[in-house]
MARDOKE-826087 format. One record per residue (C-alpha): x negated, y, z negated; residue in three letters. Coordinates in steps of 0.5 Angstrom, whole numbers, padded with zeros to 4 digits, always signed. Example, Ala and Ser with C-alpha at 12.3 -4.5 7.8 and 13.67 -1.06 7.14 Angstrom:
<sites>
-0025-0009-0016Ala;-0027-0002-0014Ser;
</sites>
This chain:
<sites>
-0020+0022-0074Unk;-0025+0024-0068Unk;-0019+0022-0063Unk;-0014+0026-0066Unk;-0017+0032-0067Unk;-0020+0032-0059Unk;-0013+0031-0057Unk;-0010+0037-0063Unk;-0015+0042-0060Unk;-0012+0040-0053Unk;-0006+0041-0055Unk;-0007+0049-0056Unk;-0009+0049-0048Unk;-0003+0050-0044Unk;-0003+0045-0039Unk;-0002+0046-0032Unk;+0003+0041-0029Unk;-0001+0036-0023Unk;+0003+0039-0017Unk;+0000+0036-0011Unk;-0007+0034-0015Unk;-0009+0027-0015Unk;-0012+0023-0020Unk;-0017+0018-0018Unk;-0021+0013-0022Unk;-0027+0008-0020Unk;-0023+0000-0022Unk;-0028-0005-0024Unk;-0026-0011-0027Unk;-0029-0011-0036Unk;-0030-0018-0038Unk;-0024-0020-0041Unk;-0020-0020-0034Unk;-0020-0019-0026Unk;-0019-0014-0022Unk;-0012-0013-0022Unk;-0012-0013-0029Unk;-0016-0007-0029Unk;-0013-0003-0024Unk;-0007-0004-0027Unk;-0009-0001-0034Unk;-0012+0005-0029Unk;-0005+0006-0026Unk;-0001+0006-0031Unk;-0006+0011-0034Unk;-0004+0016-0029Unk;-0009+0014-0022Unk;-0006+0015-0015Unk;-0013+0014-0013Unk;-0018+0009-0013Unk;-0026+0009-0009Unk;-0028+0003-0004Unk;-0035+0005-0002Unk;-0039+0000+0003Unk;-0046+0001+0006Unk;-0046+0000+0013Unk;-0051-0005+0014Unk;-0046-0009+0009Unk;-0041-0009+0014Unk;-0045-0009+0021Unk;-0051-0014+0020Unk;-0053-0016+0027Unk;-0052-0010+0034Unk;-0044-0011+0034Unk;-0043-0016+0030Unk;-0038-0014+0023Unk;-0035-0017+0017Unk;-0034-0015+0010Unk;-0029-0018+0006Unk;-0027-0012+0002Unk;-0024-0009+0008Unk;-0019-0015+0009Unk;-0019-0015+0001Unk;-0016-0007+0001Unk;-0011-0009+0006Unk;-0008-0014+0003Unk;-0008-0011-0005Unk;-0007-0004-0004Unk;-0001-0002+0000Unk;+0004-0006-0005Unk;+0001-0002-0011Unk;+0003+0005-0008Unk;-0004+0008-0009Unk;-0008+0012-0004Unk;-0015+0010-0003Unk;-0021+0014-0003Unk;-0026+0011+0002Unk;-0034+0012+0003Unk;-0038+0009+0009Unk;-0045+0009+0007Unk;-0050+0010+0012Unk;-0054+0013+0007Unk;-0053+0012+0000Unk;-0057+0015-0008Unk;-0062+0011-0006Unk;-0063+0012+0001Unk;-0061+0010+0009Unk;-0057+0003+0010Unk;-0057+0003+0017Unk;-0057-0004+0021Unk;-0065-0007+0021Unk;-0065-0006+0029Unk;-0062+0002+0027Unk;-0067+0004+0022Unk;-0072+0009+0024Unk;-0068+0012+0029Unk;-0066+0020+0029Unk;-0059+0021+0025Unk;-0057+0025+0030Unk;-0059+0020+0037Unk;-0053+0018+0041Unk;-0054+0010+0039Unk;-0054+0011+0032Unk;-0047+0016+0033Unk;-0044+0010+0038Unk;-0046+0005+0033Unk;-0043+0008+0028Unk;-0036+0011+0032Unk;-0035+0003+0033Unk;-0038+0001+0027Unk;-0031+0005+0024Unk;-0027+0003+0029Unk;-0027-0004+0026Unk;-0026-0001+0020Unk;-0020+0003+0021Unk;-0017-0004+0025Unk;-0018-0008+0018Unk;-0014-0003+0014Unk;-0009-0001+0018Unk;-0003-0001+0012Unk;-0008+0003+0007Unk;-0006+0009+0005Unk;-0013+0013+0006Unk;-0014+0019+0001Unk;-0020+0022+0004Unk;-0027+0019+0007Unk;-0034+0020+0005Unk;-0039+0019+0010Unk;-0046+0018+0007Unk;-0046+0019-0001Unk;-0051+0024-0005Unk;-0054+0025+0002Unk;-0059+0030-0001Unk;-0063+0026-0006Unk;-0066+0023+0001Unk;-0066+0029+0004Unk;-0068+0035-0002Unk;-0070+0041+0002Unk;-0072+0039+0009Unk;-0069+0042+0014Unk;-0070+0037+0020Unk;-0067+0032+0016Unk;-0061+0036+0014Unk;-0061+0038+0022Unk;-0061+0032+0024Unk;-0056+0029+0019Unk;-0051+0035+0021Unk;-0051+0034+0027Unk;-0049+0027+0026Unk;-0044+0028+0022Unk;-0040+0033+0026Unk;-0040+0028+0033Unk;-0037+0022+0028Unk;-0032+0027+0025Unk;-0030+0029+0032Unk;-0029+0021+0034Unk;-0025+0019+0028Unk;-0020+0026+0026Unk;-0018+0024+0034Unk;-0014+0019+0032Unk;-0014+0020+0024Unk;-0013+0027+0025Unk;-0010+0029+0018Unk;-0015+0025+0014Unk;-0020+0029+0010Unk;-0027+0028+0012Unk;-0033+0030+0008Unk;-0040+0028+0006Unk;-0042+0027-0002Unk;-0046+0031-0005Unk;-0049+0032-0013Unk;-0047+0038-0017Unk;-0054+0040-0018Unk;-0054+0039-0009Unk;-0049+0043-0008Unk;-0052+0049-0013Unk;-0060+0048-0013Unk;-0064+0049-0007Unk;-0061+0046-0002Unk;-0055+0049-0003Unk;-0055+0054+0004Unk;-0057+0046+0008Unk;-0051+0043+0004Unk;-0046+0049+0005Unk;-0048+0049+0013Unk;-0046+0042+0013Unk;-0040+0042+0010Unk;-0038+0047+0014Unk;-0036+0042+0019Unk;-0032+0038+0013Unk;-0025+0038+0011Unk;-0027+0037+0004Unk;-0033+0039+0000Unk;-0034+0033-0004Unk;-0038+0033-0011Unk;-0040+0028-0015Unk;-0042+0031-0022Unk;-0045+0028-0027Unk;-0048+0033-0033Unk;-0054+0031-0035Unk;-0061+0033-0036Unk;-0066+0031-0032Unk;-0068+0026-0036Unk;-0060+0022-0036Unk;-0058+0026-0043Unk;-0052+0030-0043Unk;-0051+0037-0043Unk;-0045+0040-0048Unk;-0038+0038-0045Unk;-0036+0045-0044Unk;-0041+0046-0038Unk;-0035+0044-0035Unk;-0032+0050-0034Unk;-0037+0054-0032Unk;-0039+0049-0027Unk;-0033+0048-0024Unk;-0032+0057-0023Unk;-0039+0056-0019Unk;-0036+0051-0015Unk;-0030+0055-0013Unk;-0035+0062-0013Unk;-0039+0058-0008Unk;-0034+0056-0003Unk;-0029+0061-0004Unk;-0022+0058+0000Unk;-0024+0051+0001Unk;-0022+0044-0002Unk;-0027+0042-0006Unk;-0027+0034-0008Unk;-0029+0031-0016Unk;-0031+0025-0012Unk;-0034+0022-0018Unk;-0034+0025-0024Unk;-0036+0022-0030Unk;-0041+0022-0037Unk;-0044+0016-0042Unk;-0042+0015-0048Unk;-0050+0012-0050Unk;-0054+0014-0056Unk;-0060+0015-0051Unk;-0057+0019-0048Unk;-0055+0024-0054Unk;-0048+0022-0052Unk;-0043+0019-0056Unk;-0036+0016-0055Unk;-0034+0023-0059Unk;-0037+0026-0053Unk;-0035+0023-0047Unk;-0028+0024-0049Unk;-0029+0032-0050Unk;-0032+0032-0042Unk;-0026+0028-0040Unk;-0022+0034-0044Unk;-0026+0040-0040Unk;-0025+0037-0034Unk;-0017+0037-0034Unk;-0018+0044-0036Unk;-0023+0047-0031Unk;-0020+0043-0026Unk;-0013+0047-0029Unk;-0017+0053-0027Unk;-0018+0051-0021Unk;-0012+0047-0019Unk;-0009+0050-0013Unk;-0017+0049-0010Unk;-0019+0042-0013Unk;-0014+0037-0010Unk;-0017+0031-0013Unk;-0022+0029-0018Unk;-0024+0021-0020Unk;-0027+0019-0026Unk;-0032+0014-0026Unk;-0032+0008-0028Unk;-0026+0005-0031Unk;-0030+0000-0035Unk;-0038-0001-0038Unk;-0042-0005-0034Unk;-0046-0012-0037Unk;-0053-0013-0038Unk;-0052-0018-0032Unk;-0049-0011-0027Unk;-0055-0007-0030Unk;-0060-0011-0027Unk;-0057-0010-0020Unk;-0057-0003-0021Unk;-0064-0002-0023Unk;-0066-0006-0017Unk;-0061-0003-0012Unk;-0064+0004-0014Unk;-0071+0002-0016Unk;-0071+0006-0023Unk;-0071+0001-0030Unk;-0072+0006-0036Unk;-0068+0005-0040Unk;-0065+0011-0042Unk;-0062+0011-0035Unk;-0060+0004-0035Unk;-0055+0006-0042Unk;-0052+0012-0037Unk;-0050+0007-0032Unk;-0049+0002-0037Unk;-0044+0007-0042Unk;-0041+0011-0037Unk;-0034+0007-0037Unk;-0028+0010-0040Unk;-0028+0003-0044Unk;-0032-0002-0046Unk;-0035-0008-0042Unk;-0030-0012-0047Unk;-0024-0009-0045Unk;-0023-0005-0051Unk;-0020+0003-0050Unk;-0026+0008-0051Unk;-0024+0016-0054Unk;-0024+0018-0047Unk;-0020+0013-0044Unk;-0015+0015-0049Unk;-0016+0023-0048Unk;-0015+0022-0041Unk;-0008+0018-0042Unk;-0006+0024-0046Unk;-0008+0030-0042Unk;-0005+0025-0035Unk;+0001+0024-0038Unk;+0002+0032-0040Unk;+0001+0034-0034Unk;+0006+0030-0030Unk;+0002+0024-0029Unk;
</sites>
C-alpha cells in the first residue's frame, strides 16, 4: 500500500523528460548473485552510469610500481554494456589521505606528489583505453580532511589544478572535479570549496541528508537543497556523485522513507534538469554483517547507528530482494524516458 500511494502521489507531478541527463547507480553484488547480476538489474532500471572508485595506494603500492585488478576488470566488462563509467581516483578519501607510504607527509601541492600522481593516471588511463568515462573525481569528500584550514585547501588546489591541466591535455572533453559533501559545500567551508571548484569542469556533491548523528531528515529537503546548490553555482554543471538515504529504524528512517527521497530527487533534479547532468543513487544493494566490519575499520567509526546507515543504504537488500525505493526509481526512470 505504502509503494502505491508513493507512486499515486508522483503521478500528480509532471515529469520532466531525462534529455542529456544521466542516471547513475554504485552496482555491488547482493548475496544471492555476482556482479553481473547486479549490474543488470541496475540497467534495466534505467543506469547509464556506474562508479568505479580506487585509493591511490591500491594501484601504486611501491615508487613507480603499479597494479589494480579493477582496471583491467572494467576494460573488459564495461564497453560491451554501453554504459558510461563515473570514475574516482582517491589521493584522499572520507577517512583520510591514501598516498603511496614513501609519499605521505609530503605537500599536496610539491612537485613529486603532482608527478607521481600525473604518472600515476597515465597508467590508468593506459588500462582503460575501451571505457567510456562519464566523469572523473580526484579525491572524494576532500573536505572531512580538510574542514576550514585554509593551508590544506591551498595546497589541495593547487594540486588539483596542476593534475587537471596534465589530464584535459589528452582527455580534453572529460570532466574533471573533486567530490565534495552536501554539508561541505554549503557550510563553513563553502568559500574553500567554491574557490577549488573554480578549476573544475563539474562541481560534484555527494549528498546524503542526514543529521549529524546518522538519522534522517524529511525527504523533502531535497528541493530546497538542490535550489541552494543551483543558487550557490549559478551557471555551472553540478554532479550528485553519490546521492542516497538508509532505510534503518536507527536512523529514524524506513523503507516508506527511503522510497520518498528517491521520489524527491527526481523532482528537484526535474527543477534543475538543464543544471544537473548526472546523479547517482548509492548503493544498488544492502551490505552484509561481514562488509560492515570492513567499513568501520576503513573509516574508524563503529556506533551502531552508523553502521545501519551504510549497512541500509541499498535500494534493495543484501538478499536480493527490491525495496520500495528501487521500485519507486524504476517507475519514476522510466517516466522520464529512461
Amino acid at each position: 500500500m505504502a509503494f502505491a500511494a508513493l507512486v499515486a502521489a508522483s503521478q500528480g507531478f509532471a515529469q520532466t523528460p531525462k534529455g542529456n541527463r544521466l542516471l547513475g547507480m554504485d552496482v555491488q553484488a547482493a548475496r544471492d548473485g555476482g556482479y553481473d547480476t547486479a549490474f543488470q538489474i541496475a540497467k534495466k532500471a534505467g543506469a547509464q552510469v556506474v562508479s568505479v572508485s580506487i585509493n591511490w595506494d591500491d594501484i601504486e603500492s611501491e615508487p613507480g610500481q603499479y597494479h589494480n585488478a579493477s582496471l583491467q576488470a572494467a576494460n573488459a566488462y564495461y564497453p560491451a554494456q554501453h554504459v558510461r563509467v563515473s570514475l574516482c581516483i582517491r589521493p584522499l578519501d572520507t577517512n583520510g589521505p591514501h598516498m603511496p607510504a614513501d609519499l605521505r607527509g609530503q605537500p599536496m601541492d610539491s612537485d613529486v606528489v603532482e608527478e607521481r600522481f600525473g604518472k600515476m593516471m597515465d597508467y590508468v588511463f593506459a588500462q582503460i583505453p575501451d571505457v567510456p568515462l562519464a566523469s572523473l573525481g580526484v579525491g572524494n569528500e576532500v573536505n572531512i580532511d580538510f574542514g576550514t584550514d585554509a593551508g590544506k585547501w591551498a595546497r589541495y588546489r593547487r594540486f588539483f589544478a596542476a593534475v587537471r591541466r596534465r589530464i584535459q591535455a589528452k582527455h580534453p572533453d572529460l570532466p574533471i572535479g573533486v567530490p565534495v559533501t552536501f554539508e561541505g559545500v554549503t557550510g563553513a567551508a563553502r568559500g574553500e570549496v567554491k574557490t577549488l571548484n573554480a578549476a573544475s569542469d563539474w562541481v560534484m556533491v555527494t549528498y546524503y541528508p542526514l543529521n549529524t548523528d546518522f538519522t534522517v531528515k524529511a525527504p523533502g529537503t531535497a528541493s530546497r537543497d538542490f535550489d541552494r546548490l543551483a543558487r550557490l553555482y549559478p551557471n555551472r554543471k553540478i554532479a550528485l556523485m553519490e546521492a542516497g538515504c538508509p532505510s534503518g529504524a536507527l536512523c529514524l528512517s524506513s523503507e516508506t522513507r527511503q522510497a520518498e527521497f528517491v521520489t524527491q530527487v527526481f523532482r528537484a533534479w526535474d527543477a534543475h534538469a538543464a543544471q544537473i547532468p548526472l546523479v547517482s543513487f548509492s548503493w544498488l544493494n544492502d551490505k552484509s554483517t561481514a562488509d560492515m566490519d570492513g567499513f568501520a575499520r576503513y573509516y574508524g567509526v563503529n556506533a551502531p547507528p552508523f553502521r545501519e546507515y551504510l549497512q541500509t543504504l541499498g535500494l534493495r537488500t543484501w538478499e536480493g530482494k527490491d525495496k520500495a525505493a528501487f521500485r519507486v526509481l524504476t517507475q519514476e526512470a522510466r517516466a522520464r524516458g529512461w
